[in-house]
N, C-alpha and C positions, 0 to 999 in steps of 0.2 A: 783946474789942472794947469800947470805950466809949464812950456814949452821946455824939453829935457835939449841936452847936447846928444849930438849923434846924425846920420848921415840923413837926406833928407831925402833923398832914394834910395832904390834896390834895384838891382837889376838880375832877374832870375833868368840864371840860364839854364835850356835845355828841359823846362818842367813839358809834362803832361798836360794837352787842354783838352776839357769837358764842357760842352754844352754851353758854347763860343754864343756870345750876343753882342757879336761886336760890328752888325750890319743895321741894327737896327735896335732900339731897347726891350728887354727883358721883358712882355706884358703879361705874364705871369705875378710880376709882383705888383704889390698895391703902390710905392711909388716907381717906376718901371723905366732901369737904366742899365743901360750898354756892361755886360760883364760877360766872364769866362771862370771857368773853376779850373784851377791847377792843383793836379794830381801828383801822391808819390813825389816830395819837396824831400831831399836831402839835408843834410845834417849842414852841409853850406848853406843852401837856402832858407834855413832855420837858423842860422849865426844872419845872415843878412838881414832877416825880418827884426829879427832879438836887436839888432843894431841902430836901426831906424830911429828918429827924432824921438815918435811914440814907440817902445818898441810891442811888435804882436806877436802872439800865438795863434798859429792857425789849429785846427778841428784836427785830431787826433783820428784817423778813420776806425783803429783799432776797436777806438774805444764809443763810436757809432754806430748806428743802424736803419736798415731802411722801412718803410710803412708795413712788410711783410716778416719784419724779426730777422732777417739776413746778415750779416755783422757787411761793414763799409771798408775789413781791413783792406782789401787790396788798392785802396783808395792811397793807402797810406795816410801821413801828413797833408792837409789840403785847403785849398782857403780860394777864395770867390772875391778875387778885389773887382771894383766897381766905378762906373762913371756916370755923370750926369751927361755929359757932352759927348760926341764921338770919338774914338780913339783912332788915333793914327796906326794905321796895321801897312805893315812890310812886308817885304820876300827878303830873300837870303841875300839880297845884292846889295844894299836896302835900296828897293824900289816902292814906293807908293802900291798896294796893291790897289786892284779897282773891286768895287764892288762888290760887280760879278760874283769876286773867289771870296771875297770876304763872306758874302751870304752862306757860302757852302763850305767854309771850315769845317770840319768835322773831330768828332770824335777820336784821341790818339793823333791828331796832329801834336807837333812838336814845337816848341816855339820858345824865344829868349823877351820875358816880359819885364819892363819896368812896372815898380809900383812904390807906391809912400802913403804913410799912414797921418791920421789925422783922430782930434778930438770930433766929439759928439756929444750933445746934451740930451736930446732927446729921450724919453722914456727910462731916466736915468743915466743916460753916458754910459762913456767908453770912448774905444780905439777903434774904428773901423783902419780898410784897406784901400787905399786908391788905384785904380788902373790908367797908366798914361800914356804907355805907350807897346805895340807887342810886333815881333819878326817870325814871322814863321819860317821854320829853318826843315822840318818835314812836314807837308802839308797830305792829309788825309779826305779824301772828297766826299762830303755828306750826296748821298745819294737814296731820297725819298722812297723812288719808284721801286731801288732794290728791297724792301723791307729791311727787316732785322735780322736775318739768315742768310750767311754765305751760300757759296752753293754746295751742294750734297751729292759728291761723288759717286758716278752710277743711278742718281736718283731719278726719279719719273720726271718725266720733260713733257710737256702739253705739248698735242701738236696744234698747228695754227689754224683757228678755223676765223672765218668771212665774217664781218662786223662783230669781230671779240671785241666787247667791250668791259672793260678791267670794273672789278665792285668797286 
């Protein structure tokens, strides 16, 4: 393939991030690198990618699903661009974030991502997605220890007892 005319960035603003690895790499995957899934991509964000050197399609949520048969639509449009190397992550000011916050992006933060696409031969080729740069503009804090349940209004409260120790 050769190299098409077209922009050589994107810069998406205002997506949905899921399942942020931008503190350290992805080690879920077999070769394990710095990514974030952006969720619910508008019909701009969709002219932007289409635009691109290569231009991509990202994953259709509609037309996906998860390991229990659930449909992926509220996902929307969605797409998981990627890096070998660390990515420069921002606040709204653009300031450097530290670390720290970058570990605990969470789920439904909000954020304005640059990304460019690129060829690949591997296992037949294609167009992957690059990730190069990302501003958090609403930031959502991953919080472990809360589990996955908000809290439940009026619900039963433990009360404290003397060397609680959590399972």
């Amino acid at each position: 393939m050769s190299k098409k005319q077209g922009e050589k960035h994107a810069k998406l603003m205002g997506v949905k991030l899921m399942w942020a690895h931008l503190a350290k790499p992805n080690q879920k995957n077999e070769n394990p690198k710095y990514e974030v899934e952006l969720n619910n991509l508008t019909a701009e964000h969709l002219k932007q990618l289409k635009g691109l050197a290569f231009p991509y399609a990202p994953n259709d949520g509609s037309k996906k699903y998860d390991k229990d048969g659930n449909s992926k639509a509220e996902k929307g449009f969605y797409c998981s661009p990627k890096s070998n190397r660390p990515v420069p992550v921002f606040d709204s000011i653009p300031k450097p974030m530290h670390i720290s916050h970058i570990k605990k992006i969470g789920n439904g933060s909000i954020a304005n991502v640059k990304v460019h696409t690129y060829e690949y031969q591997l296992n037949g080729g294609g167009i992957a997605l690059g990730l190069d740069e990302v501003q958090i503009t609403e930031y959502v804090e991953y919080d472990s220890s809360a589990g996955s349940f908000g809290p439940a209004e009026g619900g039963f409260q433990a009360p404290p007892v003397e060397d609680d120790v959590p399972m």
